[in-house]
C-alpha positions as CSV (number, residue, x, y, z in Angstrom):
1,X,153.2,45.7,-28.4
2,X,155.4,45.4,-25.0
3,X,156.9,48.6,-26.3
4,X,154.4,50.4,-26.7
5,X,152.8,49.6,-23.1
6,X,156.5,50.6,-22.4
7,X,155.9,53.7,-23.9
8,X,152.8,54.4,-22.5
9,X,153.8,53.7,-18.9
10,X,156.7,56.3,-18.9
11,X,154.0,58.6,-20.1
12,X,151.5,58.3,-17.6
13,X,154.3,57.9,-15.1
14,X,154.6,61.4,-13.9
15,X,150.8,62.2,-14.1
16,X,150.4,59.1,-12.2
17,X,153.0,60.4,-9.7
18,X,151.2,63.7,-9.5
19,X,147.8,61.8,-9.0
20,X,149.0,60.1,-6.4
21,X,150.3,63.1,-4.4
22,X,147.2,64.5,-4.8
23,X,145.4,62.1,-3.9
24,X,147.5,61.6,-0.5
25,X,147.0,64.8,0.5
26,X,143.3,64.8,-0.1
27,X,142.9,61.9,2.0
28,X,145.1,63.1,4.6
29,X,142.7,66.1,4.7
30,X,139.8,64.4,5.1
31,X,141.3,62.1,7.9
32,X,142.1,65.4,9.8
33,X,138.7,66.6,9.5
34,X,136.8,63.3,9.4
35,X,138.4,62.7,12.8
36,X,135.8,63.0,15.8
37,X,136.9,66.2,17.5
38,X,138.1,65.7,21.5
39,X,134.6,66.7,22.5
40,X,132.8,63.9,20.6
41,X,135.3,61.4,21.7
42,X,135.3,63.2,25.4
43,X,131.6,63.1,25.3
44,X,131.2,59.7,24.3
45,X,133.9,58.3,26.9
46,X,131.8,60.3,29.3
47,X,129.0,58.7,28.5
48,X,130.0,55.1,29.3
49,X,131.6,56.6,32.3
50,X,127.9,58.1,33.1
51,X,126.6,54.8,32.7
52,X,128.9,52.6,35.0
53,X,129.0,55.0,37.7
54,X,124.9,55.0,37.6
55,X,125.4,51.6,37.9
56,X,127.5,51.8,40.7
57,X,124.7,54.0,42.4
58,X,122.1,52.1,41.7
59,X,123.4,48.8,43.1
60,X,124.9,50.5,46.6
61,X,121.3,51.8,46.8
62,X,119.8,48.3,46.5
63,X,122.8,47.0,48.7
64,X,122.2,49.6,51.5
65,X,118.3,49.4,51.4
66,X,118.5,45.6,51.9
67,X,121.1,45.6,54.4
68,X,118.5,48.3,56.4
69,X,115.6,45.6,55.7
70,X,117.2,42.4,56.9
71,X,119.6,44.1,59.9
72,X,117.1,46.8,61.1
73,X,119.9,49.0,60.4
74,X,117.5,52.3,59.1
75,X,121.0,54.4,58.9
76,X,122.0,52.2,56.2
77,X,119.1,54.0,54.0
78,X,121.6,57.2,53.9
79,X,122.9,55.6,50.8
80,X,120.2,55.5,48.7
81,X,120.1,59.6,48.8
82,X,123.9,59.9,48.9
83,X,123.6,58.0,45.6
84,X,120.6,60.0,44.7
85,X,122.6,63.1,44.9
86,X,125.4,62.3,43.6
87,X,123.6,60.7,40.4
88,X,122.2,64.3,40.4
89,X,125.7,65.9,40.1
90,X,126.6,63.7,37.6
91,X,123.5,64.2,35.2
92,X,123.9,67.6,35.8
93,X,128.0,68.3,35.1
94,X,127.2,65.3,31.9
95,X,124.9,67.9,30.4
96,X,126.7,70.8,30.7
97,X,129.7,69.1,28.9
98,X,127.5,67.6,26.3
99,X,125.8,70.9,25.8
100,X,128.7,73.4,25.9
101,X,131.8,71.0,24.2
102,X,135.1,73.4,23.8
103,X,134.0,75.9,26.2
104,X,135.1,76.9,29.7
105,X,131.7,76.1,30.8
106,X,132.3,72.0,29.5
107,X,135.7,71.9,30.8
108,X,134.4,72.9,34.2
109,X,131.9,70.4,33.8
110,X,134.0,67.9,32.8
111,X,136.3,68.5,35.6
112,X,133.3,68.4,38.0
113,X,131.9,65.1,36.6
114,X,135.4,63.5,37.0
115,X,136.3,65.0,40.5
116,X,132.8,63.8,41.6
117,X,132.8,60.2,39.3
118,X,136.1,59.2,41.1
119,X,135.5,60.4,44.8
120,X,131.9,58.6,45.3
121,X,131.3,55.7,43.0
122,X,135.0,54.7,42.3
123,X,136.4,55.7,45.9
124,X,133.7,56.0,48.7
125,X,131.5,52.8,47.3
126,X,134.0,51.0,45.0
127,X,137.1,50.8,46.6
128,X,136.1,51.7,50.2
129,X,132.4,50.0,50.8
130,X,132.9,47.1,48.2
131,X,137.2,46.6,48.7
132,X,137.6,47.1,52.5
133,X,133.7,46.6,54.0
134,X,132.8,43.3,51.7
135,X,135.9,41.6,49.9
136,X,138.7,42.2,52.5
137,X,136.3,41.3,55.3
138,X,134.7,38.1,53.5
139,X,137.9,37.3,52.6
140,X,139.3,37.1,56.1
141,X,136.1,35.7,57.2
142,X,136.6,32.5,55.4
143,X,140.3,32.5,55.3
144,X,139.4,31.6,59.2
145,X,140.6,35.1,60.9
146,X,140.2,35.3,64.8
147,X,136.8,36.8,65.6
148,X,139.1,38.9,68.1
149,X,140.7,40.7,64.8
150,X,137.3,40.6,62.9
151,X,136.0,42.8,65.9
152,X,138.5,45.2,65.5
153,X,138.4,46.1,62.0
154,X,134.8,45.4,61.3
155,X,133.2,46.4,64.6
156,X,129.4,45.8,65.0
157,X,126.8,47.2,64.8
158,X,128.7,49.2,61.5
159,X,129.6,46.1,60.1
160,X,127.9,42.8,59.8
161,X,129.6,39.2,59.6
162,X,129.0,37.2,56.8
163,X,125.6,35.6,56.8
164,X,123.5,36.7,54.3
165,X,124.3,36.0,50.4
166,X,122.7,38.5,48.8
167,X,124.0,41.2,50.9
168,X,127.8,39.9,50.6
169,X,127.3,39.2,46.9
170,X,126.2,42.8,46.1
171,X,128.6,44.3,48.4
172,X,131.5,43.1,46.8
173,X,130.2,43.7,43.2
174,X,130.1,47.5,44.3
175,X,134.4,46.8,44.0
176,X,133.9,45.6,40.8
177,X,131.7,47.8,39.2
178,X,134.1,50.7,40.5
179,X,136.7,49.2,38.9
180,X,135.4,48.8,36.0
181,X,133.7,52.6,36.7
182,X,137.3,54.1,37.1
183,X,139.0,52.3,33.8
184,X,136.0,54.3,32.0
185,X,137.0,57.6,33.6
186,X,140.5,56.9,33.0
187,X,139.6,56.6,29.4
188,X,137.5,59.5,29.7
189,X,140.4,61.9,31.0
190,X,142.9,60.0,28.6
191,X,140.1,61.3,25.4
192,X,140.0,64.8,27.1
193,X,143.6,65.2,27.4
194,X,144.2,64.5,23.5
């Protein structure tokens, strides 16, 4: 009986091989075209980009309009429609890519989305307003720094010393949600470079 299976297995051997081969290739096929093109995966990196940076808008807007309530600082307000605006640019160059994928039209768009995602909510509010106006200055702040060199790099009435919580706390959470706002972009332009 062994012999027979012996037998048997050297007959099937080459269809098998065939099979096999065929069957690789088929599946190879249907990985290339099962893939998500770039646009899906650009639009859906996009997406979460759209998302944090909105984020980012929305909490310098709350930031800024408190900071205007308990400081009677009413320039402070500007934020809200500089965020405003710029949540406009983004909805607007999101659509267009999500609308026109593969075309000049959503490259543009992307472009414009990224150029405008990085400069405001990662830069202007991230980095600059919740980096150098909340962390480094709360950080020096209770580090003990002379109220000589606190002056100097915060002066008043543009910047405010440490004495409300909710208005530090927010402040520096603009950093982080840049951060986390410019990985997301990163991704984004690492998806629309494949």
């Amino acid at each position: 009986m062994g012999e027979c299976y012996g037998d048997a297995a050297r007959r099937v051997a080459p269809g098998r091989a065939v099979h096999d081969k065929v069957k690789g290739i088929i599946m190879s096929a249907q990985a290339t075209t099962m893939r998500p093109v770039n646009n899906v995966d650009v639009s859906d990196a996009a997406a979460k980009t759209m998302c944090w940076a909105l984020a980012v808008l929305l909490l310098t807007t709350v930031h800024h309009v408190y900071g205007a309530y308990i400081y009677d600082t009413p320039w402070r307000n500007h934020a809200a429609a500089v965020a405003a605006l710029t949540a406009a640019a983004l909805a607007a160059s999101h659509r267009v890519l999500a609308r026109r994928p593969g075309t000049t039209a959503g490259g543009v768009a992307f472009w414009a989305f990224a150029a405008v995602t990085l400069a405001v909510p990662v830069v202007l509010i991230g980095l600059f307003e919740g980096g150098y106006n909340h962390a480094v200055k709360d950080a020096l702040y209770f580090a003990g720094a002379s109220g000589g060199l606190m002056r100097r790099l915060f002066p008043p009435p543009t910047y405010e010393m440490p004495d409300d919580a909710f208005f530090e706390v927010t402040g520096v959470l603009q950093l982080a949600l840049g951060i986390i706002t410019g990985l997301r972009l990163l991704d984004a332009v690492r998806a629309r470079r494949r």
